[in-house]
C-alpha positions in Angstrom: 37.8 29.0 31.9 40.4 28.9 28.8 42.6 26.7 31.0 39.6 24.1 31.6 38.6 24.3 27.7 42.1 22.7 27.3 41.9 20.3 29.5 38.2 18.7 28.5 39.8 18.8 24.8 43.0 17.1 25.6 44.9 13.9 24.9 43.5 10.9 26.8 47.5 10.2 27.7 47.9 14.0 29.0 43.8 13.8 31.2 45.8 10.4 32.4 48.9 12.7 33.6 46.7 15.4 35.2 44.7 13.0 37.1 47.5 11.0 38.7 48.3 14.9 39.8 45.1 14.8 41.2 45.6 11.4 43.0 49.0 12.2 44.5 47.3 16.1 46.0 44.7 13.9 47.1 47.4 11.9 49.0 49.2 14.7 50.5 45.3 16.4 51.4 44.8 13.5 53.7 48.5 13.6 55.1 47.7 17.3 56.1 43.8 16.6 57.5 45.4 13.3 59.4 47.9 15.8 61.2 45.2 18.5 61.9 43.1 15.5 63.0 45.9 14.8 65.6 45.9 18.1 66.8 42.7 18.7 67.1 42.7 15.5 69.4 46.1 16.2 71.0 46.0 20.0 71.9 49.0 19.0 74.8 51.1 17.6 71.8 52.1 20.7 69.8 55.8 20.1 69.1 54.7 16.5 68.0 52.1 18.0 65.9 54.4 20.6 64.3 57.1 18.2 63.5 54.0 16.0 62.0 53.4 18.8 59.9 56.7 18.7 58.7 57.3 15.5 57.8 54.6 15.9 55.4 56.5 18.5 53.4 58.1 15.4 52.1 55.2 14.2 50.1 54.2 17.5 49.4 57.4 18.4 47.9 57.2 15.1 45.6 54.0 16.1 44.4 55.0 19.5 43.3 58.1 18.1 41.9 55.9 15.9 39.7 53.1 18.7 39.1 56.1 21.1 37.5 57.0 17.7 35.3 53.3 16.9 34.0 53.3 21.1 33.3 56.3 21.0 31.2 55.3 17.9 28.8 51.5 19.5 28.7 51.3 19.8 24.7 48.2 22.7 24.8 50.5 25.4 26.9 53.6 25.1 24.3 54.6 28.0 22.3 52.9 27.7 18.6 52.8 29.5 15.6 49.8 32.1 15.4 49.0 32.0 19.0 50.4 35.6 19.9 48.5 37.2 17.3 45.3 36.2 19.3 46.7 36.9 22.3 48.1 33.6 23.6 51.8 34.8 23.9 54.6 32.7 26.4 53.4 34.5 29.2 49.7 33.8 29.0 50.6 30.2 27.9 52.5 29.7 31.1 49.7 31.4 33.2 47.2 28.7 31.3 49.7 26.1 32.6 50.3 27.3 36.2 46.1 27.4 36.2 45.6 24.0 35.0 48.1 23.2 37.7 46.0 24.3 40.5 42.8 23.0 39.4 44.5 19.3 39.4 45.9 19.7 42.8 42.3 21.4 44.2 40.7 18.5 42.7 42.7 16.1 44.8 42.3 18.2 47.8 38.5 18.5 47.5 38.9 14.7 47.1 41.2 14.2 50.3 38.5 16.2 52.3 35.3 14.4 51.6 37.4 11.0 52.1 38.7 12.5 55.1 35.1 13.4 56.2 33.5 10.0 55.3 36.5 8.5 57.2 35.6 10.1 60.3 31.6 9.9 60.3 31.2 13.3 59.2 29.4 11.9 55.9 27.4 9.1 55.9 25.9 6.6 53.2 28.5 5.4 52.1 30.5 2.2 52.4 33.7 2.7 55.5 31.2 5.4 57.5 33.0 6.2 59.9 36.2 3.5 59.8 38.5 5.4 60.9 36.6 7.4 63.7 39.0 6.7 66.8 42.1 7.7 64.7 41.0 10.8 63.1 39.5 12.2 66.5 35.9 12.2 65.3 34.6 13.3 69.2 36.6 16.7 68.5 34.9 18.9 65.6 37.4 19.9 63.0 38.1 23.8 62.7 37.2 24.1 58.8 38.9 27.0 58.1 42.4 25.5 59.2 41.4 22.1 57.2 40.5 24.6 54.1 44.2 26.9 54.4 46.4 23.4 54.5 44.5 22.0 51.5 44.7 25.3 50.0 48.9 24.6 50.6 49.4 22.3 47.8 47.5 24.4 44.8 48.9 27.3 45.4 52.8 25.9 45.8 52.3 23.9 42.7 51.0 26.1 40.7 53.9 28.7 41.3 56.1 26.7 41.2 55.1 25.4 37.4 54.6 29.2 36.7 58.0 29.6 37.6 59.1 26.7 35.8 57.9 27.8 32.2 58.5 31.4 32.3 59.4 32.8 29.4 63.1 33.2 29.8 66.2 34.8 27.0 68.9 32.0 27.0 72.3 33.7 26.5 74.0 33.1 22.8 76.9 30.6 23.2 79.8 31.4 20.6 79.8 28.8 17.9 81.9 25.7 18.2 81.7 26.0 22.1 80.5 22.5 23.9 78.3 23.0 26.8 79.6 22.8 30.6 79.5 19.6 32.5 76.8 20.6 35.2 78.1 22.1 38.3 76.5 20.5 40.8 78.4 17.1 41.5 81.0 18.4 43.4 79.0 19.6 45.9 76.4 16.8 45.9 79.5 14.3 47.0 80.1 16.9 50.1 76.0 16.7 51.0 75.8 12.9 50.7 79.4 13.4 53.0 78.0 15.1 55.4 74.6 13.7 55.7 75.9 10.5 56.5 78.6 11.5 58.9 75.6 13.3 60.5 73.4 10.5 60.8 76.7 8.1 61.9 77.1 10.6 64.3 73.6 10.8 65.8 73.3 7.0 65.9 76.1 6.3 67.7 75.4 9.0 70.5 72.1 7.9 71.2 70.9 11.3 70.9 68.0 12.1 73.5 64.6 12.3 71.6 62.7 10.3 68.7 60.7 12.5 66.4 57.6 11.7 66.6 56.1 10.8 62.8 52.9 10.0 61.5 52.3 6.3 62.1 54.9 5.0 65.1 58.1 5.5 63.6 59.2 8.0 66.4 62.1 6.4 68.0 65.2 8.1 66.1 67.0 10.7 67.2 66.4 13.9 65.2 70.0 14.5 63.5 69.0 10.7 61.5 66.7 12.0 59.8 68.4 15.0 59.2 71.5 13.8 57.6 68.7 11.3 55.5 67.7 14.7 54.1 70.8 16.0 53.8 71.9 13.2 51.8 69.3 12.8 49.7 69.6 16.6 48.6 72.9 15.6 47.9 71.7 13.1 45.5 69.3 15.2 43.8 72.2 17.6 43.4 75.2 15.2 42.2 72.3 13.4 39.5 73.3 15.6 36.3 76.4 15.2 37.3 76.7 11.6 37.4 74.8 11.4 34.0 76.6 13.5 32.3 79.7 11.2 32.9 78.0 8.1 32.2 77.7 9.8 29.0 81.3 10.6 28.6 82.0 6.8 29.7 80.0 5.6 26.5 81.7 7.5 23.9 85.3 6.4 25.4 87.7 4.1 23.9 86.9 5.0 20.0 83.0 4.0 20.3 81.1 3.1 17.2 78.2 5.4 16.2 75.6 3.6 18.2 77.7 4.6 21.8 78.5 7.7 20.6 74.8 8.5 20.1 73.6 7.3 23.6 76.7 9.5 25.0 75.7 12.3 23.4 72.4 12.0 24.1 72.9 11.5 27.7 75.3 14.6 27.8 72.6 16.7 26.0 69.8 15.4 28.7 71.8 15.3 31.9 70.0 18.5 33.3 67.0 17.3 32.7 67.0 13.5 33.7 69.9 13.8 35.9 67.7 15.4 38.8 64.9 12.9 38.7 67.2 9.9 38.8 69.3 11.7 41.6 65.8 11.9 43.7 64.7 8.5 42.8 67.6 7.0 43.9 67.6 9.5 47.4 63.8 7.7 47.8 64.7 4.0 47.1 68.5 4.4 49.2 66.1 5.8 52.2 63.1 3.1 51.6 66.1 0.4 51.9 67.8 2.2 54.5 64.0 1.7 56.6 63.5 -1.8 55.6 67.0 -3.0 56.9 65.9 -0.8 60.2 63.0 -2.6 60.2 64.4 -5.9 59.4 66.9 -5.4 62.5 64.7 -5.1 65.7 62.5 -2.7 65.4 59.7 -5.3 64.6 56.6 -4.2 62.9 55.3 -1.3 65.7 57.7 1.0 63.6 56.0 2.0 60.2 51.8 2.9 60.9 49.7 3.1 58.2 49.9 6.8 57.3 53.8 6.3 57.3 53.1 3.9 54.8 50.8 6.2 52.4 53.6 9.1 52.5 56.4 6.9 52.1 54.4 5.4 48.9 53.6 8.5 47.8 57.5 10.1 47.3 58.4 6.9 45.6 55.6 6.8 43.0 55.7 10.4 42.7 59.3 10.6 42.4 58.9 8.1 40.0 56.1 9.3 37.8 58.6 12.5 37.5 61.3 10.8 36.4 59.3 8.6 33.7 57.8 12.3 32.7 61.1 13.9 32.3 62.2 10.9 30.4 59.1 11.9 28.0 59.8 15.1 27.6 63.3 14.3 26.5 61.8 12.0 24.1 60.0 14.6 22.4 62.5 17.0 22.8 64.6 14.7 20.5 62.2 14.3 18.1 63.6 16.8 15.4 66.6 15.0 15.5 65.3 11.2 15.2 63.5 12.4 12.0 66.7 13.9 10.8 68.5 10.3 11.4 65.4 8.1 9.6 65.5 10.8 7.1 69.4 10.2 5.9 68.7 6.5 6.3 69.7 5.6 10.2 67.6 2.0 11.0 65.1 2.1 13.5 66.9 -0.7 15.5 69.9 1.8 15.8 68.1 4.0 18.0 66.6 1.2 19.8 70.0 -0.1 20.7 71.5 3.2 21.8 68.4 3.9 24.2 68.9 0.4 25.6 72.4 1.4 26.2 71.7 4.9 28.2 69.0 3.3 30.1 71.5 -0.2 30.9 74.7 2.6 31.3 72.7 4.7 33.9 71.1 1.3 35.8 74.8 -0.3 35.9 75.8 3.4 38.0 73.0 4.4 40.0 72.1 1.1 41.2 75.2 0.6 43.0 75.3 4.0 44.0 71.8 3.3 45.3 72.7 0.3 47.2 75.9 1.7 48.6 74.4 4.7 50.4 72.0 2.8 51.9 74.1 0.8 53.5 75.9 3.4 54.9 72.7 5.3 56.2 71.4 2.3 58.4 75.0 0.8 59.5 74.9 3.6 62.5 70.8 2.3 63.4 71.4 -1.3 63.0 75.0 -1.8 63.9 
């Protein structure tokens, strides 16, 4: 109840953020119904159906990913002074969160299954009765309790992981003087994007015995493809501080003035927490071009269906959304310190300058990078 007081009397900006939450579970609702749909009407089709099922972890995993991120930048479940004393400590601020969490994704599942319903026939008066009736198997009855435990999926994933997210945590004291470690994880994001696409080069060029059959009718790749496209794009995701923390070390070479030296620092101080979004965007747009040159090649347009289209759109505006949230939260992260510089007398146009150099600093790297590994993941399909 406390958690729905919050939400009626938020910010129109942070209702905005909660209900594109909503939109995106409402998305990955429909994903999951569609599959149970083809179950329902395929009951000889089980492996298809379970590899169906998980190719929508994709989206679903996106959707979390941005859930955590519209959690962590939600103003109402941030520590404050005077809350403990009437009982509104860390730990009941980060159970408000987690709840607020699950009522956005519910809301988008509760959505997802009277669409789904109308789609199919199920509910009439509306305008598209029934549009959909041949692909959603509308002759077969839908078992509700299976349609309610996938829907209940999302909620419950989302809102532990965003529970997890803002725990209350004890950081350990650094000793004084001491600058913070460049983040471990590029190393071994260079070996996954390695491996993935040596995997993939590898599967494509032994014409590996069966497609996997996805939602829509892009089924006609061999299964160790789209594995080394995962692999790779965890890679990504993992090398992302990494690669940001360097393009902040890059702008504060070769005696920078105080404008690159702020942007540097800046990107070194967020690399954790922008790195990992920019390293999963550019995973999603290196595998969205990597499918278009596919499709551009010969597979002509039998190869993406409609509901390919929906959760391909969805990991790409979701991964999206997170990254302009985490950008937000380092915004206001910074915001103690951006006084501080106004304060001694810093112009405004300074800070304008040095955020146009991180942004054009991590463009002039990723985009590249982007491009690059696309390449590389459809030279073995199109070659």
């Amino acid at each position: 109840m406390l958690a729905l007081r919050l939400a009626r009397g938020a910010h129109p900006l942070v209702l905005t953020r909660r209900l594109l939450v909503a939109a995106a579970a409402a998305g990955v609702g429909f994903l999951l119904l569609c599959t149970l749909g083809y179950a329902v009407g395929h009951p000889e089709r089980s492996s298809a159906s379970v590899l169906r099922l998980l190719w929508c972890a994709l989206p679903l995993a996106a959707t979390v990913q941005f859930a955590v991120a519209v959690a962590r930048t939600d103003p109402s479940t941030r520590p404050r002074p005077g809350l403990s004393a009437i009982g509104l400590g860390p730990a009941r601020l980060t159970a408000i969160a987690a709840a607020s969490t699950a009522v956005a994704c519910a809301l988008g599942s509760m959505v997802a299954l009277l669409f789904y319903l109308h789609l199919r026939g199920d509910i009439t008066g509306l305008p598209f009765d029934g549009a959909a009736a041949d692909l959603l198997a509308a002759d077969e009855p839908i078992p509700l309790a299976a349609a309610l435990t996938l829907l209940a999926v999302l909620p419950v994933v989302a809102a532990t992981a965003a529970g997890l997210a803002l725990r209350p945590r004890t950081a350990p004291a650094e000793p004084e003087g001491v600058e913070k470690p460049m983040p471990s994880g590029l190393p071994w994001g260079i070996a996954l994007v390695a491996v993935g696409l040596a995997i993939e080069t590898y599967a494509g060029r032994s014409g590996a015995a069966d497609g996997l059959p996805l939602p829509g009718r892009f089924d006609g790749n061999p299964a160790g493809v789209l594995a080394g496209w995962v692999l790779t794009a965890f890679g990504l995701a993992m090398a992302g501080p990494g690669i940001t923390h360097g393009c902040g070390r890059l702008l504060q070479g070769a005696r920078p003035g105080a404008v690159r030296l702020l942007a540097g620092r800046v990107l070194m101080d967020e690399s954790r927490r922008i790195g990992r979004p920019l390293g999963v965007v550019s995973a999603v747009v290196s595998g969205i071009l990597a499918a278009a040159a596919l499709y551009d090649a010969d597979t002509g347009s039998d190869a993406f269906g409609p509901l390919t289209g929906l959760g391909a759109s969805l990991i790409l505006a979701c991964t999206t959304a997170t990254l302009l949230t985490a950008a937000l939260e380092s915004k206001q992260g910074r915001t103690h310190t951006t006084e501080a510089l106004l304060r001694i007398g810093a112009p405004p146009t300074v800070l304008r300058t040095a955020a146009l150099m991180r942004a054009g600093a991590l463009l002039a790297v990723f985009l590249p990078l982007t491009w690059l590994v696309a390449k590389l993941a459809a030279l073995p399909l199109t070659g």
